[in-house]
Residue, then its C-alpha position, 0 to 999 in steps of 0.5 A: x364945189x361941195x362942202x364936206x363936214x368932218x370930225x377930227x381927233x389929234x394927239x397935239x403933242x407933236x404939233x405948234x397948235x390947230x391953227x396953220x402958221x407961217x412956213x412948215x411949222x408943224x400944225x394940225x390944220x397943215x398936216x390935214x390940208x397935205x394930206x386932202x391935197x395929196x389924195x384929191x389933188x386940190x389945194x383947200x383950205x380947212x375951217x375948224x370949230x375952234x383953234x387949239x392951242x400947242x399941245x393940246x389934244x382933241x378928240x371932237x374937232x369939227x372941220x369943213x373944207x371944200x373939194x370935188x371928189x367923185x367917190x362916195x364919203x366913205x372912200x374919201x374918209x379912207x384915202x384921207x387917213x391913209x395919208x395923215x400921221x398916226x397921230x391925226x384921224x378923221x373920225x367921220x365925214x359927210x357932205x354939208x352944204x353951207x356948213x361953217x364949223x365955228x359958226x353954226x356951233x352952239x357950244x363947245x366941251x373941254x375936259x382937263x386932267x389932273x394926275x395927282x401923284x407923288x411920283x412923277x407919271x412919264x405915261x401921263x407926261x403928255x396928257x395931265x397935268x401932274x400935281x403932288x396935291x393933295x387936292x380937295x374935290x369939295x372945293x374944287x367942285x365949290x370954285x367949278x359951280x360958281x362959273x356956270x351961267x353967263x358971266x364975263x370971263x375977261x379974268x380967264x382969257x382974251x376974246x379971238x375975235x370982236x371985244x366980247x367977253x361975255x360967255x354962257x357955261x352950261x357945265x362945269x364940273x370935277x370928278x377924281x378917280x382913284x388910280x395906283x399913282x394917286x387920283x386922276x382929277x377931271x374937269x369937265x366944261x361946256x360954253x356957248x364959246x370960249x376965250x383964248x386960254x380960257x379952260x386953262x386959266x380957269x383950271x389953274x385958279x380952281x387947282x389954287x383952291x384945290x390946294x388950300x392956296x387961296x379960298x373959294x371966297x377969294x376964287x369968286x372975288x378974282x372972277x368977279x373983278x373980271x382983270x386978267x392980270x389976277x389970274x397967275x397960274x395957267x394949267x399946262x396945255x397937255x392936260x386939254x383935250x376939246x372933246x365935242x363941239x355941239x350943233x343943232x342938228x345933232x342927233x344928242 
């Protein structure tokens, strides 16, 4: 039976996460299995790069499932968004033999949003986290570059699979842009792979810097001793968004 590879992009506000769950709980991996099984009349189950937590977007999931269809890709990639809701869309797809989402991966990028903003953003409720701030850049870009490399990110997240901890961060950087409500903050991050609430932990101890809470001495301190519990403030899941995930044979 062929393998096809696809990429995803989901607006995870209305759903309980990627990952399909027990019942009709709402999920990204469930609503995109109906609406295979519903064009090509098979049921499938559908791998993914990695698993989102509830309510946090993507723009850059890769998923593979496994169906016989006797049209082109072009055909199945229309029948398929016809039947997704709006907030669900295959971007593209292709047959990939023996292709595995999350193994054949070399790395996988997030950017979180911050909006600071004295006045509450209802447009940017579902997508940034909103902070009064002020927020300084400087420290917050200190705090991002002492994560790249490899490290053991057990302070920042638990490992979904096996006991490893040890990650390797090639990018983590903070841009802001002036916009009328404030200063839309975005942090950008590549790993060869991430733990659960990774991203976010390691946003919500850098946004403590941002904010002159704690130092970027004390910041490194916490990450080094590598204990989960130093770690109190986890970003909110709104302002995630699991931009691209990486494979050899990219052509960038």
């Amino acid at each position: 039976m062929p393998r096809y590879r696809a990429t995803l992009a989901y607006d995870g506000t209305a759903y309980q996460g990627f990952q399909r769950q027990v019942g009709a709980t709402p999920t990204v991996q469930l609503a995109v299995e109906q609406a295979i099984e519903k064009v090509t009349h098979q049921s499938v189950t559908i791998k993914g790069a990695g698993r989102t937590d509830t309510g946090v977007h993507a723009n850059g999931q890769v998923i593979a499932f496994d169906v016989t269809w006797r049209h082109d890709d072009a055909v199945l990639l229309r029948a398929i968004n016809a039947n997704l809701p709006n907030d669900v869309a295959l971007l593209d797809i292709r047959q990939h033999e023996g292709f595995h989402p999350r193994f054949d991966a070399i790395s996988r990028r997030y950017r979180y949003h911050v909006a600071q903003t004295p006045v509450r953003q209802p447009l940017l409720w579902n997508y940034s986290w909103q902070l009064p701030g002020p927020l300084d850049l400087t420290l917050l870009q200190q705090a991002a570059t002492l994560l790249i490399g490899e490290h053991n990110f057990a302070g920042f997240g638990t490992p979904p699979f096996g006991e490893n901890t040890v990650r390797a961060v090639m990018v983590s950087q903070w841009t802001a842009t002036p916009e009328p409500y404030g200063v839309l903050f975005v942090y950008e991050v590549e790993a060869t792979a991430f733990l659960y609430r990774m991203v976010r932990r390691m946003v919500g101890l850098m946004v403590e810097v941002g904010l002159r809470k704690i130092t970027v001495t004390e910041f490194e301190v916490i990450f080094r001793r590598a204990d989960l519990s130093l770690v109190q403030t986890i970003a909110p899941p709104q302002g995630l968004v699991l931009e691209k995930v990486r494979y050899s044979d990219d052509d960038s």
